[in-house]
C-alpha positions, 0 to 999 in steps of 0.5 A: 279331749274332753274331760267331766267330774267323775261321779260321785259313786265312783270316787265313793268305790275308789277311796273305799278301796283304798281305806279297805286294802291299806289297813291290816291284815293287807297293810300295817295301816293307813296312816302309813299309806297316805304318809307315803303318798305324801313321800312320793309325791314331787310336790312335797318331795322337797319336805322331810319326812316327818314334815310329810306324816304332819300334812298327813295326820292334820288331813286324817285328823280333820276326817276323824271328826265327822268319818271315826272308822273311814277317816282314811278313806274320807281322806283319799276320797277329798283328794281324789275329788280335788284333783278331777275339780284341779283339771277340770278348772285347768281345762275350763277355766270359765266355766264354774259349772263343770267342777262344782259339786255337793260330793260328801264321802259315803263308805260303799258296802259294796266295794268293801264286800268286793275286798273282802272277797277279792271278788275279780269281776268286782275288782275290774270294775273298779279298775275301770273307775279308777282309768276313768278316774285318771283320765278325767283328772290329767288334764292339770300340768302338775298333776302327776306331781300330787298325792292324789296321783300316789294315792291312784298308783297305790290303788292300782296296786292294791287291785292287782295285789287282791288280783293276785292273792284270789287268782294265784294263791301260794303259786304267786310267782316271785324270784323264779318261774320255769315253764310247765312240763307237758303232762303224759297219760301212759305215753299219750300227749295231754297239751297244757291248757293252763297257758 
């Protein structure tokens, strides 16, 4: 396997996804989100809670200074970073060029447009960057055992959750579901095309 930094633009999209869904009316607030990233994660499951929100608050403090309005996302976007450099250094250990960068977080107009919207080609292919994502970032034994790894599962829920919301609406199935009845025009058959 072969593994490469992720882009720059795409670590910009996904940690923009990020602090654009987790944040209301879609989430209470970031702040939360990344608290339960922590909670989550193995590496810092042994802390108590409270011990988890502080790691939180001094990384959203530091972001504050320099990104007031994205400090979540900047956030997300140091995380997401260090865990692709983290694999790349666990795969190629000697070789300094693959994972160093100039990467700064900048806020994508385009990706908050697409939450915005919940525009479904948009949010595939920002489903796609975050595979690519994942797959570049893996190659670390204790990666599944980080924050940035809950950071990627609650993306991921957020683009379903977006998914839903824009393609189901109020028939978003929840506790129930039973097949739809084939409709008839005057006793002539008409074939459920919805399936």
């Amino acid at each position: 396997m072969s593994a490469y930094l992720v882009s720059e633009d795409q670590l910009n999209a996904l940690a923009t996804l990020y602090g654009e869904f987790y944040k209301a009316p879609n989430y209470i607030d970031s702040q939360q989100a990344i608290d339960r990233a922590y909670y989550f994660s193995p590496l810092t499951k042994k802390l108590k809670n409270w011990e988890c929100e502080q790691i939180a608050r001094l990384h959203l403090k530091a972001a504050s200074e320099t990104h007031k309005d994205s400090a979540a996302h900047k956030v997300v976007f140091d995380h997401l970073l260090e865990c692709n450099v983290d694999s790349l250094k666990f795969r190629y250990p000697i070789d300094s060029e693959m994972w160093t960068n100039n990467y700064k977080f900048k806020k994508s107009s385009t990706i908050t447009q697409w939450v915005a919207e919940r525009d479904p080609k948009g949010l595939m292919q920002c489903w796609g960057m975050l595979k690519n994502w994942d797959y570049q970032s893996c190659e670390d034994p204790c990666y599944r055992d980080t924050a940035a790894f809950q950071m990627k599962e609650q993306i991921e829920y957020a683009i379903l959750t977006l998914l839903e919301k824009k393609l189901c609406g109020d028939s978003r199935v929840w506790g129930s579901w039973e097949e739809p009845k084939p409709r008839t025009l005057e006793g002539t058959f008409i074939p459920n095309f919805h399936d």
